[in-house]
N, C-alpha and C positions, 0 to 999 in steps of 0.2 A: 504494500500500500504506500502509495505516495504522499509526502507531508510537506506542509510550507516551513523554511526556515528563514533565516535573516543572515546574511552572510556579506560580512563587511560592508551590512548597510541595503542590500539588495535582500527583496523577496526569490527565494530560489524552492524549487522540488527536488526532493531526494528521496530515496526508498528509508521508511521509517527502518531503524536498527542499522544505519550505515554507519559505519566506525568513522572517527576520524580521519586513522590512516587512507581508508576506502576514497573518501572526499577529495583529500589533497591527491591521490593517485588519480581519481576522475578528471580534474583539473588539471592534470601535468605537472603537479608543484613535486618539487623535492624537500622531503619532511625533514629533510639534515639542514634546511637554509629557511624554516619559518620557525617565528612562534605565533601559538594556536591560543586566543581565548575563545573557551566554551561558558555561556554563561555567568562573565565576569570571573572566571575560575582560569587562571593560566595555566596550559598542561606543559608537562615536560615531553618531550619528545617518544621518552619509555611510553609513555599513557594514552597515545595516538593507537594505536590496536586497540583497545578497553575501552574508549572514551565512545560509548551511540550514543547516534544524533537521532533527537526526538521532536516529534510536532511543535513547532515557537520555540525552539531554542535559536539563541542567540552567535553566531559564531564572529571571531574579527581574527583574519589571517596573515600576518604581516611577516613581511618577506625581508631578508638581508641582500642587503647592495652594498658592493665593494666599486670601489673607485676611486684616485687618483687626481 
């Protein structure tokens, strides 16, 4: 079943009990170069497997930039 979240700010669908890790791989992102708050709760990188994503949760995914 498909659920609305909020994902740095946008409305998005996603199959309810999708892991963190699952998200950022749907996305293309690489989980070694963000950090993830779910719910005002900042996970650690280990907590991206275990962390499902539920109807109205909140997500903000912010990416490391290197440069010069």
């Amino acid at each position: 079943m498909s659920v609305t979240i909020r994902l740095n700010g946008d409305e998005r669908q996603v199959e309810e009990g999708t892991t963190v890790a699952a998200l950022l791989e749907a996305l293309d992102i690489r989980a070694q170069r963000v950090v993830v708050e779910h719910n005002l709760r900042i996970l650690r990188a280990g907590d991206f497997e275990a962390a499902r994503i539920a109807a109205g949760d909140e997500l903000e995914v912010l990416q490391f930039v290197g440069g010069g």
